[in-house]
Structure formats: structure tokens, C-alpha cells
VEXNUBA-376317 format. One record per residue (C-alpha): residue number from 1; residue in three letters; chain; y, z, x. Coordinates in Angstrom, 2 decimals, decimal comma, padded with zeros to 5 digits. Layout:
# VEXNUBA-376317
ATOM  num  residuo  cadena  Y  Z  X
ATOM  NUM  ALA  A  Y  Z  X
...
***
This chain:
# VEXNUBA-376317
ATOM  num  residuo  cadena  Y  Z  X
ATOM  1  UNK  A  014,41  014,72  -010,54
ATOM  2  UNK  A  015,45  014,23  -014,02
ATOM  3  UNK  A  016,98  010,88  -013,25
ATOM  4  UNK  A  013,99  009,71  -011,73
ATOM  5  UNK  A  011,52  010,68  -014,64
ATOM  6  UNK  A  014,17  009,12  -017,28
ATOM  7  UNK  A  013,75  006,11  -015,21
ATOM  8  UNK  A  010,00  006,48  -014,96
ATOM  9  UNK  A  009,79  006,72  -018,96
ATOM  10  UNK  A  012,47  004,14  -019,61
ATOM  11  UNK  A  010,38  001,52  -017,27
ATOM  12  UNK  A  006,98  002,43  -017,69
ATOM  13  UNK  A  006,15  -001,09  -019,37
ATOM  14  UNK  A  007,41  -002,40  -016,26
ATOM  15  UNK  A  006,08  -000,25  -013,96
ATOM  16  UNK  A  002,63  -000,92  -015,41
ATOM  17  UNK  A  003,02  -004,19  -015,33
ATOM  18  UNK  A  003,88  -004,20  -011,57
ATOM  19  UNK  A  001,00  -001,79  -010,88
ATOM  20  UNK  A  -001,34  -003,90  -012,74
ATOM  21  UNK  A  -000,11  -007,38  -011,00
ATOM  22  UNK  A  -001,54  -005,60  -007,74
ATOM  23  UNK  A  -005,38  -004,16  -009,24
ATOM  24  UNK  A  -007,65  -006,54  -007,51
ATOM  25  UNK  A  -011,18  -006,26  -009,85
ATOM  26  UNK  A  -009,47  -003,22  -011,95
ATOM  27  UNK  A  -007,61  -002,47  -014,93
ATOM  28  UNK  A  -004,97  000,29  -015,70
ATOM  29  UNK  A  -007,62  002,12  -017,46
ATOM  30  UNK  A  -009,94  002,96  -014,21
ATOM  31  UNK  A  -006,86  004,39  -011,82
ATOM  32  UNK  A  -007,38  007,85  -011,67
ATOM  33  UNK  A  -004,79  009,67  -013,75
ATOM  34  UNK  A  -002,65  011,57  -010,59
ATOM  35  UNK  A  -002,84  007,97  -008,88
ATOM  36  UNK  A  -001,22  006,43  -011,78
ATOM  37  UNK  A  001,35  009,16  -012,63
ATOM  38  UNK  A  002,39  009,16  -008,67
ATOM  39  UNK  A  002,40  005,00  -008,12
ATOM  40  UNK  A  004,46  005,22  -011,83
ATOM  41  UNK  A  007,30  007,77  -009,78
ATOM  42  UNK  A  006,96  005,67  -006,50
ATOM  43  UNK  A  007,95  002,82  -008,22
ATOM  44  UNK  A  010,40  004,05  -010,57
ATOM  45  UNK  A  012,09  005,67  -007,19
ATOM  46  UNK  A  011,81  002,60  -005,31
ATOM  47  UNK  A  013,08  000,20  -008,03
ATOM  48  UNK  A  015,56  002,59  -009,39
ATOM  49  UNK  A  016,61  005,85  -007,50
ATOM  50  UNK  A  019,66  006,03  -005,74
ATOM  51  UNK  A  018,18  005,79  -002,06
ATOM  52  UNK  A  016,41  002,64  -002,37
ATOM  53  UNK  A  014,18  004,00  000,62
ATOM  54  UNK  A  011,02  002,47  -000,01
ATOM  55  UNK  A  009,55  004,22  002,98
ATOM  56  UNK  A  010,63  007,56  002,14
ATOM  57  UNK  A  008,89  007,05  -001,90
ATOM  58  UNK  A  005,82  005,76  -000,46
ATOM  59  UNK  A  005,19  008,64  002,04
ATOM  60  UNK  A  006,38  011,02  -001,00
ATOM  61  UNK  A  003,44  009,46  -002,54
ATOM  62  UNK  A  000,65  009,69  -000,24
ATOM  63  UNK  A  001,56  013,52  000,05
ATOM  64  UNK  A  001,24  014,32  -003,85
ATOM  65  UNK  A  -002,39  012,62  -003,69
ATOM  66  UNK  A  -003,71  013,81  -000,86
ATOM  67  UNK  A  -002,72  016,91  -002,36
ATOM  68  UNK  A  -003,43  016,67  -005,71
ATOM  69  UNK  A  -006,14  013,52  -006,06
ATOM  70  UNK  A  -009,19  012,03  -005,22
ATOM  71  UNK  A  -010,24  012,44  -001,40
ATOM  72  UNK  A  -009,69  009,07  -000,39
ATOM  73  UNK  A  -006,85  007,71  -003,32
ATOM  74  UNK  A  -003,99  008,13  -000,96
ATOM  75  UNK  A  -005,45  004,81  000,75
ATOM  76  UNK  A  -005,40  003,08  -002,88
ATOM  77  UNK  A  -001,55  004,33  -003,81
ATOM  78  UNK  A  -000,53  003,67  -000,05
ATOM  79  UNK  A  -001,77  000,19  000,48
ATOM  80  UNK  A  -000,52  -000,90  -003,25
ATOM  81  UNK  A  003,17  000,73  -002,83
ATOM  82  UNK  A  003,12  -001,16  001,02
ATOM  83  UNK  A  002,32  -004,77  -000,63
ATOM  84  UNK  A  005,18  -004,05  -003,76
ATOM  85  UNK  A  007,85  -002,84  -000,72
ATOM  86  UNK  A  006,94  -006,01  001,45
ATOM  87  UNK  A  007,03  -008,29  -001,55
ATOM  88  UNK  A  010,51  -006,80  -002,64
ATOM  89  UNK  A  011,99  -007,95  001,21
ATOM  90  UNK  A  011,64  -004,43  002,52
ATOM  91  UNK  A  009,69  -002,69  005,62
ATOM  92  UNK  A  008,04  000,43  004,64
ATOM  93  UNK  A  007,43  002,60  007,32
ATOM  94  UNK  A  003,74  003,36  008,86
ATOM  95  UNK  A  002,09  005,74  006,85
ATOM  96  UNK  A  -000,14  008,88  007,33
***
């Protein structure tokens, strides 16, 4: 866990940038807070951690905002983590 937020801090310019390349019509600014702070993670696990299981972050994902977010932000963080996996050469796996 501690690797992964070091990672997550020590990329964040990146990571925002990524997550930013993929807002269609929206800026960094309108994501709601948990959706940011969970695609930041994602990213930093899928880029960085020592799995390099894309599928495995994403689902991780969906679970923290459906728990902790907006009714229907899973969708949002889902969809965006898919298109940055399939982009990057990998499959993620179906999602909830």
C-alpha cells in the first residue's frame, strides 16, 4: 500500500495528465473528488505496481466508488480506466 501511494504522489503530474487526455467536455476540476483520488490509485497501480494486472486495478476501482462515490461514477472511472488499459495493449476484464 505504501508503495503504491509513493507512486501515486511521485506521478500525480502524470497521472493527471493521463486522466485529463481521456475527459471528453470536462476538466480535472469537475471529477468528483473520490473519482479522482481512485482513477489517481488505478493508474498509479496499473502503470506502476508490481502486478501489472490492469483488470484486477480497474475492478479495485469500481468497488471503492460504488462504495464510497456518486451513484452512478463507477460507470465514469470504469469506462475511462477500460480505454487507458486498451490503449496501453492490454485486455481488462468485463466489469461489474
Amino acid at each position: 500500500a505504501n508503495q503504491l501511494l509513493a507512486a501515486m504522489n511521485d506521478h500525480a503530474a502524470e497521472l493527471d495528465e493521463i486522466i485529463t487526455a481521456h475527459l471528453k467536455g470536462w476538466t480535472l476540476s469537475r471529477v468528483p473528488r473520490v473519482s479522482l483520488v481512485v482513477l489517481r490509485l488505478a493508474l498509479a497501480e496499473m502503470l506502476y505496481g508490481d502486478e501489472q494486472k490492469p483488470g484486477v486495478a480497474i475492478n479495485e476501482a469500481v468497488e471503492l466508488v460504488k462504495k464510497y462515490g456518486a451513484e452512478d461514477d463507477y460507470q465514469f472511472v470504469n469506462g475511462l480506466l477500460g480505454v487507458v488499459a486498451r490503449e496501453r495493449g492490454e485486455t481488462p476484464e468485463p466489469q461489474c
